[in-house]
C-alpha positions, 0 to 999 in steps of 0.5 A: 454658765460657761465651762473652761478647759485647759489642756495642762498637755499644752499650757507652757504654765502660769510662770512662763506665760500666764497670758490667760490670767493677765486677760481674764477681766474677772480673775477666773483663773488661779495658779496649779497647786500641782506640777504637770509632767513638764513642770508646768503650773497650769491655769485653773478656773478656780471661780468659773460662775464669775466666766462671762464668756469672753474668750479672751483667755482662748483667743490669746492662748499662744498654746491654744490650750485653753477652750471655752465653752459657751453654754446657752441660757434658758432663754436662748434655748427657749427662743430657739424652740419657739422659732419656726 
């Protein structure tokens, strides 16, 4: 599993952007119930098990207030380790 965070300091919101969830090819993201100080509705990734780890919303973040961050699976780890 992948983590997300979205730095609501920097994100302009969902009404006046919103690039984040028009990107994200499985739908992670959902907007804020909440306002941030700025008046902004923030992206939230509401279904983060469904993150494939694209960075689409990362990388097409005008704001660069999103990062991801890529967890190694097991397997990866494993390997790793094994390796000399």
């Amino acid at each position: 599993m992948h983590r997300i965070r979205v730095y609501q300091e920097l994100c302009k919101g969902v009404e006046l952007c919103g690039i984040c969830m028009a990107l994200c090819p499985v739908d992670v993201f959902e907007p804020s119930e909440t306002l941030t100080p700025r008046g902004a509705r923030p992206p939230v990734p509401r279904w983060i098990e469904r993150c494939t780890g694209c960075e689409n919303c990362m990388l097409y973040c005008p704001d660069q207030a999103i990062v991801v961050i890529r967890e190694k699976s097991e397997q990866q780890q494993a390997l790793e380790v094994d390796q000399p």
